[in-house]
PDB file of N, CA, C and O in Angstrom:
ATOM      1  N   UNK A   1       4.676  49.012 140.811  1.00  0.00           N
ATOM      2  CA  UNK A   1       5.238  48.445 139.601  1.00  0.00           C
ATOM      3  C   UNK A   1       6.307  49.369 139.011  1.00  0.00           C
ATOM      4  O   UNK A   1       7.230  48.969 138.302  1.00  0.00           O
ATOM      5  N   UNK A   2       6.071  50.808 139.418  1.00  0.00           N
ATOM      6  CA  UNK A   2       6.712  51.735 138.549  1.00  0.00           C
ATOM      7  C   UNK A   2       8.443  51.515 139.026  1.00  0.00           C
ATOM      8  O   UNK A   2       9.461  51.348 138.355  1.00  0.00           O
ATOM      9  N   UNK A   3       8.188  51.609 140.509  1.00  0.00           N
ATOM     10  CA  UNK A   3       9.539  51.818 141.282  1.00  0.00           C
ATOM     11  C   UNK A   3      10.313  50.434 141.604  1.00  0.00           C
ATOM     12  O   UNK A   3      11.426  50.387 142.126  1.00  0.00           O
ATOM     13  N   UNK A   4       9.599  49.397 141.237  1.00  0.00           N
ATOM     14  CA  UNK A   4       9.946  47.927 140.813  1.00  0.00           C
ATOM     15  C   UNK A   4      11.124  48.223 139.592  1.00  0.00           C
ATOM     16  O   UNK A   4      12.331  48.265 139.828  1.00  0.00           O
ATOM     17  N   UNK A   5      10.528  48.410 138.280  1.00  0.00           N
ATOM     18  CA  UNK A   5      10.699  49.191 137.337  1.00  0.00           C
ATOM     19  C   UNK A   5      12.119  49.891 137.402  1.00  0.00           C
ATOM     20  O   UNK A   5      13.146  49.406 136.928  1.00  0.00           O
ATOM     21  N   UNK A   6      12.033  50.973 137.990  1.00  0.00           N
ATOM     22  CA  UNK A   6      13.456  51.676 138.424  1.00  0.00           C
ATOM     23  C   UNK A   6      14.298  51.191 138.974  1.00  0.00           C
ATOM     24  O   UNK A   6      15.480  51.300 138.649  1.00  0.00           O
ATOM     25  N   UNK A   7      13.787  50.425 140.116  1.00  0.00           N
ATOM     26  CA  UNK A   7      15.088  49.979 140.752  1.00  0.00           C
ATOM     27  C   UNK A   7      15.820  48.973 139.723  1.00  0.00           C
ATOM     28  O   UNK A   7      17.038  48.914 139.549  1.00  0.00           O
ATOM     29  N   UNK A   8      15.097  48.399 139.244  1.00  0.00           N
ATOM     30  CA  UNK A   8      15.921  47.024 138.212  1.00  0.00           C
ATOM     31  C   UNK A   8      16.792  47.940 137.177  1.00  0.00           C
ATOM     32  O   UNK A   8      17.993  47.766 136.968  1.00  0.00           O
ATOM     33  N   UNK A   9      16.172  48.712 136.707  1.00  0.00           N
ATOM     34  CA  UNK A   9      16.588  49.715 135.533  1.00  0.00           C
ATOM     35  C   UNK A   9      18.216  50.083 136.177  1.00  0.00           C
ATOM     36  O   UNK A   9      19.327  49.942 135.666  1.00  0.00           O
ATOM     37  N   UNK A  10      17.747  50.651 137.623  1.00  0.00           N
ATOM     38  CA  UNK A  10      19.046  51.912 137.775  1.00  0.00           C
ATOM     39  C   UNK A  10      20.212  50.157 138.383  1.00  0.00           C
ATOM     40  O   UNK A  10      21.382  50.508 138.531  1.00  0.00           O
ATOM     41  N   UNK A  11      20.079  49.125 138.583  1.00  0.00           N
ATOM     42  CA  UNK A  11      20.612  48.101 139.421  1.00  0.00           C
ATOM     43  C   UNK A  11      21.282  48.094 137.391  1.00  0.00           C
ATOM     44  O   UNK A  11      22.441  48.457 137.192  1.00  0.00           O
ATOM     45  N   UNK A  12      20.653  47.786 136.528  1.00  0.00           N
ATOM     46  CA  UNK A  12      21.163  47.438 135.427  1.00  0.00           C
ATOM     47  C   UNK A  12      22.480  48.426 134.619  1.00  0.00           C
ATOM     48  O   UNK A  12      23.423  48.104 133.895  1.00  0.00           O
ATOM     49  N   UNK A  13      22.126  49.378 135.007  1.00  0.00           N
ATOM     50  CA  UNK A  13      22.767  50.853 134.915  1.00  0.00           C
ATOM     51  C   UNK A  13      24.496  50.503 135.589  1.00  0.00           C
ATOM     52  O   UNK A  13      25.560  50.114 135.109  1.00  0.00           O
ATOM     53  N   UNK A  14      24.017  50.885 136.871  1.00  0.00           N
ATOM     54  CA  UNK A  14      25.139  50.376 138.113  1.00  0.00           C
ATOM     55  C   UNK A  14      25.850  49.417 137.805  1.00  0.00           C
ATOM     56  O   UNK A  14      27.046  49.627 138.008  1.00  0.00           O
ATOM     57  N   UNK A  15      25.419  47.728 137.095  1.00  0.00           N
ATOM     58  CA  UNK A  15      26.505  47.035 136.891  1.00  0.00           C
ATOM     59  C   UNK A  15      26.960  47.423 135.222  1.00  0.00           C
ATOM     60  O   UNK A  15      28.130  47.120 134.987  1.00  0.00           O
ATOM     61  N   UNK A  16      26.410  47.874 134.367  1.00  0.00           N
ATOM     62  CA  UNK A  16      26.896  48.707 133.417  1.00  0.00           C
ATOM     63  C   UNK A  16      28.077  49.187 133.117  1.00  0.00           C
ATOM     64  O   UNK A  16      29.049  48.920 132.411  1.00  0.00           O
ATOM     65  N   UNK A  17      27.554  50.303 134.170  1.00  0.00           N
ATOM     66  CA  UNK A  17      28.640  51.688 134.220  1.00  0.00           C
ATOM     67  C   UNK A  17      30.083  50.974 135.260  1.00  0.00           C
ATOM     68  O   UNK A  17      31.224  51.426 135.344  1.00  0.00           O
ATOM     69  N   UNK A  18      29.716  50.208 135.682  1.00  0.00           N
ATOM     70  CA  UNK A  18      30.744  49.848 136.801  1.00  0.00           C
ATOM     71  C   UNK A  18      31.894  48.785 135.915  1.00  0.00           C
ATOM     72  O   UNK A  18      33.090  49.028 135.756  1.00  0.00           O
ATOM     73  N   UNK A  19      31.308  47.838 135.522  1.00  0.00           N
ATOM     74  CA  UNK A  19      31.788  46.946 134.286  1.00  0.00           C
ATOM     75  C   UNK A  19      32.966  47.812 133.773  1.00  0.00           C
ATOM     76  O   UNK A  19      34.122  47.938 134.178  1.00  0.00           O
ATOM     77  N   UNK A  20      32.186  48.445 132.601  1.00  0.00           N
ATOM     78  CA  UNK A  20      32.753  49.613 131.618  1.00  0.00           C
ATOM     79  C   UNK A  20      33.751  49.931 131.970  1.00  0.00           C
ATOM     80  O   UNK A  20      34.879  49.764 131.508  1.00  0.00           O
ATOM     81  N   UNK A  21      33.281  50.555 133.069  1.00  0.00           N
ATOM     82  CA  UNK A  21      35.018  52.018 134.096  1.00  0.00           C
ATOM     83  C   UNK A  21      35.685  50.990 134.461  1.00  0.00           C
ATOM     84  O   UNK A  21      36.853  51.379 134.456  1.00  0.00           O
ATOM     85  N   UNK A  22      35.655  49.434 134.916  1.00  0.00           N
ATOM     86  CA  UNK A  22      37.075  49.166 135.306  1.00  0.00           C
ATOM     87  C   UNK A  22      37.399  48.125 134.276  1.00  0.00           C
ATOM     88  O   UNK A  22      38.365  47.422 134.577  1.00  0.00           O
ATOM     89  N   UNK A  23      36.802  47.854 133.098  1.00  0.00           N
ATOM     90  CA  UNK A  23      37.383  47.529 132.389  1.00  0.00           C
ATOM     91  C   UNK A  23      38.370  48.165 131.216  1.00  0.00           C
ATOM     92  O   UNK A  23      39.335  47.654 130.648  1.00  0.00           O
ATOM     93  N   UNK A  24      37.665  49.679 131.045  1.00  0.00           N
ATOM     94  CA  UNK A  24      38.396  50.403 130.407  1.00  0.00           C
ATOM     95  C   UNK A  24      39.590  50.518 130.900  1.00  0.00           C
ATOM     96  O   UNK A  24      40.381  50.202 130.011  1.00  0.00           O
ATOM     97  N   UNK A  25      40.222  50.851 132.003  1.00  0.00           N
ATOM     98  CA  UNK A  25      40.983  51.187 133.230  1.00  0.00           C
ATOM     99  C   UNK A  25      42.258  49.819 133.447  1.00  0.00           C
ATOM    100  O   UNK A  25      43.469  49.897 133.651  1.00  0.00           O
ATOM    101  N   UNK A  26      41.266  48.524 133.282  1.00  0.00           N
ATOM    102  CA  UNK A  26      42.253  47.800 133.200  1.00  0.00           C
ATOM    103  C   UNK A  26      42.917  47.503 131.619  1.00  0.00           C
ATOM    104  O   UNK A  26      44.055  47.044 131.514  1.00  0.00           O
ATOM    105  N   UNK A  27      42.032  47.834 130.363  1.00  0.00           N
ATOM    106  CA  UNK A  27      42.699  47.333 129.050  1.00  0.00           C
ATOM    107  C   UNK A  27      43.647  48.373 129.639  1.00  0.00           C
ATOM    108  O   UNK A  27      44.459  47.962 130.469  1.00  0.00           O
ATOM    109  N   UNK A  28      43.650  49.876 129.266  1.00  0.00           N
ATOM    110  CA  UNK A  28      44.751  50.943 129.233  1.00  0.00           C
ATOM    111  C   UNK A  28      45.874  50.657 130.047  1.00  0.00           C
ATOM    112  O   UNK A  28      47.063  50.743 129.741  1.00  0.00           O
ATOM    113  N   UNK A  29      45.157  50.165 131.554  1.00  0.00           N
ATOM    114  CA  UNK A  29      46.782  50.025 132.165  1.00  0.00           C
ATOM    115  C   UNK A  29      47.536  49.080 131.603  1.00  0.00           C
ATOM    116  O   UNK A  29      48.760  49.201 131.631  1.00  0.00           O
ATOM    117  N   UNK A  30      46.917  47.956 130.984  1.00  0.00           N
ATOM    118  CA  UNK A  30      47.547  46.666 131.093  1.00  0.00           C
ATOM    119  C   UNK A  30      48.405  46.977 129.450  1.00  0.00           C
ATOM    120  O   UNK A  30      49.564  46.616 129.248  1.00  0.00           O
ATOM    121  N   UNK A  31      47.823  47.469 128.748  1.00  0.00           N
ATOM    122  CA  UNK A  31      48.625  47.737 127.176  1.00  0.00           C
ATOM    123  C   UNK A  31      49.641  48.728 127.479  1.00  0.00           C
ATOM    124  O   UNK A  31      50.649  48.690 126.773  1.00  0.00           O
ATOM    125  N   UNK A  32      49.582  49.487 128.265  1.00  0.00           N
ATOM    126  CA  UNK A  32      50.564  50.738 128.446  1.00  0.00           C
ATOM    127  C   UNK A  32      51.675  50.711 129.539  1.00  0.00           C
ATOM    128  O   UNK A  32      52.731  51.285 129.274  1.00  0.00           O
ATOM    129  N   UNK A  33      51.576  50.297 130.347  1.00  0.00           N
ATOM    130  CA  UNK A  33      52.311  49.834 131.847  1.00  0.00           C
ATOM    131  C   UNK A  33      52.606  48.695 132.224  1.00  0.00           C
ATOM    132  O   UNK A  33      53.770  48.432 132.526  1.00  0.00           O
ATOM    133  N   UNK A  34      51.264  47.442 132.310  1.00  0.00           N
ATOM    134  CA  UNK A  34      52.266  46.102 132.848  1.00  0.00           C
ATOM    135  C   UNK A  34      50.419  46.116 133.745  1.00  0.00           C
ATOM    136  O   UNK A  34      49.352  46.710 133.589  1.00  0.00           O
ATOM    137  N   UNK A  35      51.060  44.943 134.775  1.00  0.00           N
ATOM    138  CA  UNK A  35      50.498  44.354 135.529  1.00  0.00           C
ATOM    139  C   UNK A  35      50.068  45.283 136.566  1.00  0.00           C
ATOM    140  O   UNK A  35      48.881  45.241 136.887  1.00  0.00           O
ATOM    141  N   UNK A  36      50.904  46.183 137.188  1.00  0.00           N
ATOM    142  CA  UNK A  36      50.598  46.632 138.456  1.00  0.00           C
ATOM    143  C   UNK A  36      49.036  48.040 138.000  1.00  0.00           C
ATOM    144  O   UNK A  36      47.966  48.309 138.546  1.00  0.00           O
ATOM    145  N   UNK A  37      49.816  48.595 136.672  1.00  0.00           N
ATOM    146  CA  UNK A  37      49.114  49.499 136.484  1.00  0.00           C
ATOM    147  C   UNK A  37      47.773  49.139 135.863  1.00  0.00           C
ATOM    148  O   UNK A  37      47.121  50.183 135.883  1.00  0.00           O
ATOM    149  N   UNK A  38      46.984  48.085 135.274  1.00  0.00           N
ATOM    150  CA  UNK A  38      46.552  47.301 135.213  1.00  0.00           C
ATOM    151  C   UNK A  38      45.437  47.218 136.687  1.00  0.00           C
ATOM    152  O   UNK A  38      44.238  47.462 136.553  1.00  0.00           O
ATOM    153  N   UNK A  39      46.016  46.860 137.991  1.00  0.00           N
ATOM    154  CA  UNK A  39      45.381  46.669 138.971  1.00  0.00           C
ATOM    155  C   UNK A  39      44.896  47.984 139.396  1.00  0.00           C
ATOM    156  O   UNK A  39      43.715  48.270 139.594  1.00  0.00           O
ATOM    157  N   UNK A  40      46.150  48.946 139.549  1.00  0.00           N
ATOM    158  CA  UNK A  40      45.636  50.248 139.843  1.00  0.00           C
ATOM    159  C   UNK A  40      44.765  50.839 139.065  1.00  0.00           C
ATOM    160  O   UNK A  40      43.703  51.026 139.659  1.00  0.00           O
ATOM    161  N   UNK A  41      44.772  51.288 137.757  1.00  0.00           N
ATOM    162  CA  UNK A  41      43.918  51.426 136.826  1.00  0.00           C
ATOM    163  C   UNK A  41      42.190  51.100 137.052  1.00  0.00           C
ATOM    164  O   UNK A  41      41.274  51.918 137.119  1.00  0.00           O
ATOM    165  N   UNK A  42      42.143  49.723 137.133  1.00  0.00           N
ATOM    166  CA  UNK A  42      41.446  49.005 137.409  1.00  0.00           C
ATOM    167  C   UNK A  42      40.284  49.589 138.972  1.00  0.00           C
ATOM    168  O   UNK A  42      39.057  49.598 139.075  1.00  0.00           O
ATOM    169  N   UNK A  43      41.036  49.874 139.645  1.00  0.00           N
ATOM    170  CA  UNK A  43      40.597  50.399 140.659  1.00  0.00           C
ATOM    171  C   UNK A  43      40.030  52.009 140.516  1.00  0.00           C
ATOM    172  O   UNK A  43      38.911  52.375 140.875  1.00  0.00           O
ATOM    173  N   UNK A  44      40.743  52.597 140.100  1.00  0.00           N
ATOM    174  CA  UNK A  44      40.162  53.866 139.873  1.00  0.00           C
ATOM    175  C   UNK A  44      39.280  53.710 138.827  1.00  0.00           C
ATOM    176  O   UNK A  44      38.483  54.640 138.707  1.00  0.00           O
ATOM    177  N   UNK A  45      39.177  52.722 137.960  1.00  0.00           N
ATOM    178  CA  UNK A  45      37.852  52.605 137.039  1.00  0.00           C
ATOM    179  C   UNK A  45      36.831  52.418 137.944  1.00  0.00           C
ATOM    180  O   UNK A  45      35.872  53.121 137.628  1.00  0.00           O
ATOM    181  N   UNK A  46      36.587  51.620 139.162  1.00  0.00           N
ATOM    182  CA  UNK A  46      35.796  50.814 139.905  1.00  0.00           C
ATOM    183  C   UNK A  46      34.984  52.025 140.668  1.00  0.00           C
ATOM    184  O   UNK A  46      33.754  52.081 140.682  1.00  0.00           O
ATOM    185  N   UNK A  47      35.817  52.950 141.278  1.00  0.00           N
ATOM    186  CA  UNK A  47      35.598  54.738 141.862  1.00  0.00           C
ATOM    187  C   UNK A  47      34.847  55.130 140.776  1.00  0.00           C
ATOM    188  O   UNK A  47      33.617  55.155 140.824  1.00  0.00           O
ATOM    189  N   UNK A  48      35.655  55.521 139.538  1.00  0.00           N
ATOM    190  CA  UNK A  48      34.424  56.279 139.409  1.00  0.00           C
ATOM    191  C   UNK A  48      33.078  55.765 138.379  1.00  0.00           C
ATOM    192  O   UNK A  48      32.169  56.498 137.989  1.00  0.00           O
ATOM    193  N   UNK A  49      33.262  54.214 138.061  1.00  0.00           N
ATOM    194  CA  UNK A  49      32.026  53.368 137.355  1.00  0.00           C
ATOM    195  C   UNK A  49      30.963  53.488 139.586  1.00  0.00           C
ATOM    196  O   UNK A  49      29.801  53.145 139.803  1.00  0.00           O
ATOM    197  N   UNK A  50      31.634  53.866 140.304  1.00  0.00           N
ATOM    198  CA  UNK A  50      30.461  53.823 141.218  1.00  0.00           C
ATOM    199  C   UNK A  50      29.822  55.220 141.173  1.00  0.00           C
ATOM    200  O   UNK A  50      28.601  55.371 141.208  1.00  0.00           O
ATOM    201  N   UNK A  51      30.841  56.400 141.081  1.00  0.00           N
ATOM    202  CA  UNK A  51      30.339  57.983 141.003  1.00  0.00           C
ATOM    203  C   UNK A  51      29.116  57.807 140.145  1.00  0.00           C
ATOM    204  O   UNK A  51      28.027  58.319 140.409  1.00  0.00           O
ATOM    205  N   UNK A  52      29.450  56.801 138.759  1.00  0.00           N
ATOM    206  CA  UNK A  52      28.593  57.443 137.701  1.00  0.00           C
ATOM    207  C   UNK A  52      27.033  56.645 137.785  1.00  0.00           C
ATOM    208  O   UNK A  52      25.990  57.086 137.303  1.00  0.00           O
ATOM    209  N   UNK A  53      27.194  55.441 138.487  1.00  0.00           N
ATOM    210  CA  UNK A  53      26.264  54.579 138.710  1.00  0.00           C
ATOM    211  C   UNK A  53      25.618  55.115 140.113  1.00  0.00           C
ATOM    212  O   UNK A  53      24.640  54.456 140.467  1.00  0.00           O
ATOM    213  N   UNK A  54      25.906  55.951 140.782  1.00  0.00           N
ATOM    214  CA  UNK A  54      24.789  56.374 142.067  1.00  0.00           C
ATOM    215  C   UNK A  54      24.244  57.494 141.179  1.00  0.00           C
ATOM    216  O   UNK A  54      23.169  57.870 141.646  1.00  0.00           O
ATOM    217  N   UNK A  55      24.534  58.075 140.226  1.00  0.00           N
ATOM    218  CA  UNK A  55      23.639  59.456 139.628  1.00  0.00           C
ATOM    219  C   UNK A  55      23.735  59.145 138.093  1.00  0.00           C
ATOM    220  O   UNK A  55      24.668  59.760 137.577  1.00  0.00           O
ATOM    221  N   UNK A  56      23.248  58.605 137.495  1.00  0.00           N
ATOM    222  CA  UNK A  56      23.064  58.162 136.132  1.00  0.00           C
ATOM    223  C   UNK A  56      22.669  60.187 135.405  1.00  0.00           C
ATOM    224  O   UNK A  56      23.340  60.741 134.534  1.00  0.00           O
ATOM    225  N   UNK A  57      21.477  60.788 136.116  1.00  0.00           N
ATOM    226  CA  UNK A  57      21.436  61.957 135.727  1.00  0.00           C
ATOM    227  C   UNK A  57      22.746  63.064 135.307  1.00  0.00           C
ATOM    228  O   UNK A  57      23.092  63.637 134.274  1.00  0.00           O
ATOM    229  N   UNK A  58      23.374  62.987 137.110  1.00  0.00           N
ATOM    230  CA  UNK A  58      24.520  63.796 136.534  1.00  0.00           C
ATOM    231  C   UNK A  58      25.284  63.494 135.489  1.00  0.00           C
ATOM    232  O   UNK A  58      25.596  64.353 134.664  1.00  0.00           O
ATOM    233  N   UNK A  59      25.753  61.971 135.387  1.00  0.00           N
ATOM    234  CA  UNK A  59      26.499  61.705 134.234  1.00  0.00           C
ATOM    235  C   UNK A  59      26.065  62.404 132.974  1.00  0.00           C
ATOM    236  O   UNK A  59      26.949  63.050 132.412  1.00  0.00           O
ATOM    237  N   UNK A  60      24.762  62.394 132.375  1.00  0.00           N
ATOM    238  CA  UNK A  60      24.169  62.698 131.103  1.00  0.00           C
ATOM    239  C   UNK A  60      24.430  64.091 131.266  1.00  0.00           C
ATOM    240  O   UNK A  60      25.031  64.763 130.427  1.00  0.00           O
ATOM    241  N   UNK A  61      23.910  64.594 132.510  1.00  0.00           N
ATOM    242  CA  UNK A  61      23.981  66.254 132.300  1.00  0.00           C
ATOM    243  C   UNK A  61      25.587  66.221 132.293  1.00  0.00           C
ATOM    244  O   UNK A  61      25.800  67.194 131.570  1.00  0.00           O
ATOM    245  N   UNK A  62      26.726  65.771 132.603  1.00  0.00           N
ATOM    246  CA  UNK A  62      27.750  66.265 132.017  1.00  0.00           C
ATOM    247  C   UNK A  62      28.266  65.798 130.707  1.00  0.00           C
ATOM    248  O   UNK A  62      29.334  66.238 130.282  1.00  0.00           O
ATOM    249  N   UNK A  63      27.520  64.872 130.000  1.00  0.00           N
ATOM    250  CA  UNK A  63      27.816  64.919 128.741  1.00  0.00           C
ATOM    251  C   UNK A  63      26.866  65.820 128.133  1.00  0.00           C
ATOM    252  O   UNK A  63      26.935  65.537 126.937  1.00  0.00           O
ATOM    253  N   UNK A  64      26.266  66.474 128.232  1.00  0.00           N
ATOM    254  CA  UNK A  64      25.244  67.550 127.387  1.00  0.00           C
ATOM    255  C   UNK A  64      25.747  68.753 127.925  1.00  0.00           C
ATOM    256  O   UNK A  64      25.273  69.833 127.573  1.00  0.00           O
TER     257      UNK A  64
END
């Protein structure tokens, strides 16, 4: 039940954090640059909303 539990937790996390990073990535490009930067943006949000979603830990330990 426990690791039932986790996996849903860290799966909820993952589309979270992943969301977030390329949406942030696409408002900034798209208000500041245009379309292309926007896509690119977008993509490097997608990198690292995955960095932060395979280790939810490290993330926290680098905000603390």
């Amino acid at each position: 039940m426990i690791k039932k539990l986790q996996f849903v937790l860290h799966v909820i996390w993952a589309v979270a954090a992943i969301t977030l990073a390329v949406t942030i990535g696409v408002v900034f490009g798209w208000t500041h640059h245009g379309l292309v930067a926007a896509i690119a943006l977008g993509f490097v949000g997608l990198c690292v909303g995955a960095l932060v979603a395979a280790s939810p830990s490290s993330f926290f330990q680098l905000l603390g």
